[in-house]
C-alpha positions in Angstrom: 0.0 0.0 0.0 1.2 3.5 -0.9 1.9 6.8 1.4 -1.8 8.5 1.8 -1.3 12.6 2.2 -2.9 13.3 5.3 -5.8 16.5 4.6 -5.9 18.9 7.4 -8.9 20.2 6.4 -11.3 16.9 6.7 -8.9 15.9 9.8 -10.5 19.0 11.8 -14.1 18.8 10.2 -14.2 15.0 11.7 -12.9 16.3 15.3 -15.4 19.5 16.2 -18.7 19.0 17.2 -22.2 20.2 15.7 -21.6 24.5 15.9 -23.5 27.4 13.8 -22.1 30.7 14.1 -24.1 33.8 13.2 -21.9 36.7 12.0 -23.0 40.3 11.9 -23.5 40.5 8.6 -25.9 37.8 8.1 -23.7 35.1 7.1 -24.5 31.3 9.4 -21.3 29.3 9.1 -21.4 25.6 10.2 -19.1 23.2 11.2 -19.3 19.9 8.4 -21.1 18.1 11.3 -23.7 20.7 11.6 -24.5 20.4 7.9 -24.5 16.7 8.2 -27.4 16.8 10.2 -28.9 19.1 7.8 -28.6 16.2 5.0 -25.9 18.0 3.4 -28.1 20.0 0.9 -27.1 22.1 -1.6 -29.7 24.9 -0.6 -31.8 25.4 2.5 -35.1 27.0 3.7 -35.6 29.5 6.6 -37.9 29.4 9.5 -38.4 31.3 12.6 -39.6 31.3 15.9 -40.2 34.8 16.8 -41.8 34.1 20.4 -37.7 32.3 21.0 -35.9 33.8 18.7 -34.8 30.6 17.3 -34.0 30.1 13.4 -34.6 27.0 11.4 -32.7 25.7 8.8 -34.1 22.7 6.4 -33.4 21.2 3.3 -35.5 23.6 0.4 -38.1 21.8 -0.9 -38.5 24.8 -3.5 -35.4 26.1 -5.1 -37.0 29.1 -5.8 -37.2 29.0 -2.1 -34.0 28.3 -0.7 -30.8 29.7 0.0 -27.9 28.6 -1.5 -25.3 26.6 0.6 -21.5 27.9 0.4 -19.8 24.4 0.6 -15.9 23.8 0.5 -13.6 22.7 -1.7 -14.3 19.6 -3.5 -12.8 16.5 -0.6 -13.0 18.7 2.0 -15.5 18.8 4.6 -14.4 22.3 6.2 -16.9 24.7 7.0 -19.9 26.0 5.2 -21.9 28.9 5.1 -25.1 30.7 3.9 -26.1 34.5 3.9 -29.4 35.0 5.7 -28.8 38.8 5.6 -32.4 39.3 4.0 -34.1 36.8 6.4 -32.6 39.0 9.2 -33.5 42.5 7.8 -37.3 41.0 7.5 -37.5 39.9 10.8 -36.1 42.9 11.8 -33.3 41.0 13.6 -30.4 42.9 14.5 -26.8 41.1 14.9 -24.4 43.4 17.0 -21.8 40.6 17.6 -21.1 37.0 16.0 -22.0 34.2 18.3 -21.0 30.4 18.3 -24.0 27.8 19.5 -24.5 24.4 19.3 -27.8 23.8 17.2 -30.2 21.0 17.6 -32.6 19.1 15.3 -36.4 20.4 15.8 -39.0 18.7 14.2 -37.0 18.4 10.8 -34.9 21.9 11.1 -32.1 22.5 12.6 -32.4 24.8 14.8 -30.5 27.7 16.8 -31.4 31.1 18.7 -30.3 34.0 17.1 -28.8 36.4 19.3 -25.6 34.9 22.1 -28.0 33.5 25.5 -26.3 34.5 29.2 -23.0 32.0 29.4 -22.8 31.6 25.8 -19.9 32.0 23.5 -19.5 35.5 21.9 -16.7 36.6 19.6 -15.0 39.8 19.2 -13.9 40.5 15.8 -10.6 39.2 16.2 -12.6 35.8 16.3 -11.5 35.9 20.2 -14.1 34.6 22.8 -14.1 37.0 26.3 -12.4 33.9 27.8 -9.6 33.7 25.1 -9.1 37.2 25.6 -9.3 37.4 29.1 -6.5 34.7 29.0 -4.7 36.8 26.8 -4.3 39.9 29.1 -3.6 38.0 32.0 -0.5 36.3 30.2 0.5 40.0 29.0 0.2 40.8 32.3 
């Protein structure tokens, strides 16, 4: 049997648990294992809770319907992405900072809240958690 190169990329994707992050601008990026329990589509609906403030992602059932899926590089299974930006201004949802969250499966979507809950990860700009950063300054220290 010959040497096999080793891909970084897929490596990670199989070590880090379901995650969603929602960005600023719109944009919810998902670990592979995330979109994995989305089916791996290649476009996906919207849904919302507005009473929890909880966004649903399925498969579309109506391309004309769904969102286009930003997947990586052919082999890889990195992270992927979609821009919700217009789903947000409708709802009237406004995104001050990104936050990271571990989504769940709801009734076929898979779900997450939309906004960082008390205890839960945000991330400054520098893609720095509080913690991370609080490290940080105590080491400079």
């Amino acid at each position: 049997m010959g040497f096999e190169r080793f891909e970084k990329s897929v490596a990670s994707a199989v070590n880090k648990d379901p995650e969603v992050t929602v960005l600023p601008d719109g944009v919810i990026s998902m670990t592979w294992k995330a979109y994995e329990m989305l089916g791996t589509p290649g476009t996906v609906e919207f849904f919302f809770d507005r009473d929890r403030e909880v966004m649903g992602l399925a498969p579309a059932e109506d391309e004309g319907n769904g969102y286009m899926v930003r997947r990586p590089k052919a082999g890889s299974k990195g992270r992927v992405s979609v821009r919700g930006t217009s789903v947000f201004k409708f709802y009237a949802i406004e995104l001050l900072s990104k936050h990271r969250t571990v989504p769940t499966m709801e009734n076929g979507l898979l779900t997450f809240p939309v906004r960082a809950k008390v205890g839960e990860s945000k991330v400054s700009a520098s893609g720095s958690t509080p913690k991370m950063q609080e490290n940080e300054e105590t080491n400079l220290a």
